[in-house]
C-alpha positions in Angstrom: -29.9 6.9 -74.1 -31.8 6.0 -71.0 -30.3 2.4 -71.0 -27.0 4.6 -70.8 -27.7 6.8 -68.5 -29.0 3.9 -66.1 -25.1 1.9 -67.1 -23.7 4.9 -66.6 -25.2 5.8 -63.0 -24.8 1.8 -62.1 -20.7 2.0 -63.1 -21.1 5.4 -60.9 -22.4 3.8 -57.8 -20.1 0.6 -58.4 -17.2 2.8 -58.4 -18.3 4.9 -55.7 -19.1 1.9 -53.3 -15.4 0.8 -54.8 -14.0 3.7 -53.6 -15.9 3.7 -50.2 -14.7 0.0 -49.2 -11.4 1.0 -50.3 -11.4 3.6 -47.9 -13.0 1.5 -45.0 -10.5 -1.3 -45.6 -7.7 1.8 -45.7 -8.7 2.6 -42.2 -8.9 -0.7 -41.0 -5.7 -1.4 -41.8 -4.5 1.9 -40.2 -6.2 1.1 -37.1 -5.0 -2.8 -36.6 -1.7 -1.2 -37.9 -2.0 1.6 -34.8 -3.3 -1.1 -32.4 -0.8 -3.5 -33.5 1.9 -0.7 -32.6 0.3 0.1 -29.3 0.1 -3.7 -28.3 3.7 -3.8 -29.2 4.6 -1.2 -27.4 3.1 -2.6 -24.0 4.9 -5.3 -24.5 7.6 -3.9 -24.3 6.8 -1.6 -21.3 5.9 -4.9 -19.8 9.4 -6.4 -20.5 11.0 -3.5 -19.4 9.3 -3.2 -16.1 9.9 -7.3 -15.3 13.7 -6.3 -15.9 13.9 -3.8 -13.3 11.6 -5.3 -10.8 14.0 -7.9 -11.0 17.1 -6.0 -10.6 15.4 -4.0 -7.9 14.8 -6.9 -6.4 18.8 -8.2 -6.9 19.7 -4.8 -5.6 17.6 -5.1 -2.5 18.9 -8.5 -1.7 22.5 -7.8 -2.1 22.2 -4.6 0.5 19.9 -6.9 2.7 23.2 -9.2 2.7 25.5 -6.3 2.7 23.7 -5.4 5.8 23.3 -8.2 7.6 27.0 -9.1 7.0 28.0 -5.7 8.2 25.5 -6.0 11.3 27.0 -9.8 12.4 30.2 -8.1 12.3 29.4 -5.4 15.2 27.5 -7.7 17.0 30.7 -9.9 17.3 32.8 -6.6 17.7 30.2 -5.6 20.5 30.1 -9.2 21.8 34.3 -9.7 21.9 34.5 -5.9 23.9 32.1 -7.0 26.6 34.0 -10.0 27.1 37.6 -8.3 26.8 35.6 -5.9 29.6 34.5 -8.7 31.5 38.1 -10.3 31.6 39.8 -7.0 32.0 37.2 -6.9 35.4 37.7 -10.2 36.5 41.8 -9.9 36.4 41.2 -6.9 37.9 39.0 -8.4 41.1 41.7 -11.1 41.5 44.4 -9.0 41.9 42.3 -6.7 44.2 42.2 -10.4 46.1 46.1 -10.7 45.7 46.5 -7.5 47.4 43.8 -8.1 49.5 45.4 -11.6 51.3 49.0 -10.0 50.9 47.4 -7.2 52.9 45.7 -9.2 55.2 48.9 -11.3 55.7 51.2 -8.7 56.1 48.9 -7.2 58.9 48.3 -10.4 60.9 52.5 -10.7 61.2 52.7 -7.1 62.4 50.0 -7.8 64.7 51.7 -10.5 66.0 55.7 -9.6 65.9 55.1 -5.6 65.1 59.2 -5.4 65.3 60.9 -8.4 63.3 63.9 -9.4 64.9 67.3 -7.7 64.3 65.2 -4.3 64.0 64.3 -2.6 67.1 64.0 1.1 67.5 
């Protein structure tokens, strides 16, 4: 009876350390399981973030082109109205000399013949 007693508590602690492992390896496996997930799942965040760092980045240089387009174009806006200004001033002096040498003339012939001839008063 004691040799049974001794099988029996020896089966007993066999299936109790049975039944321990199985639970260890049980949470092992639920752990790599949750870890595998997790690493997974920063993966992913990792993926995701390269994919909008690089359309930030496409987005960034297409309004750095947008505005450096958009800035050449006033620049040579700016750059044709001060020369249309500077034309419009230079006509504007040479016609001021026109007038001034038709003025000039016109006075030296009064000053010399102030009545022309046919028209006297």
């Amino acid at each position: 009876r004691l040799r049974d007693l001794r099988n029996y508590a020896k089966e007993k602690r066999n299936e109790e350390k049975r039944q321990h492992q199985n639970e260890l390896d049980s949470m092992e496996n639920h752990y790599k399981d949750q870890f595998s997930l997790l690493a997974e799942a920063i993966s992913q965040e990792r993926q995701e973030l390269k994919v909008r760092q690089k359309f930030q980045a496409q987005t960034l240089h297409k309004v750095k082109r947008e505005l450096r387009a958009k800035m050449e174009k006033e620049i040579q806006q700016l750059q044709h109205m001060i020369t249309q200004n500077d034309d419009d001033a230079f006509f504007r002096e040479l016609e001021a000399e026109r007038f001034k040498a038709r003025l000039q003339l016109a006075s030296f012939q009064y000053s010399k013949n102030p009545f022309p001839r046919g028209q006297t008063s």
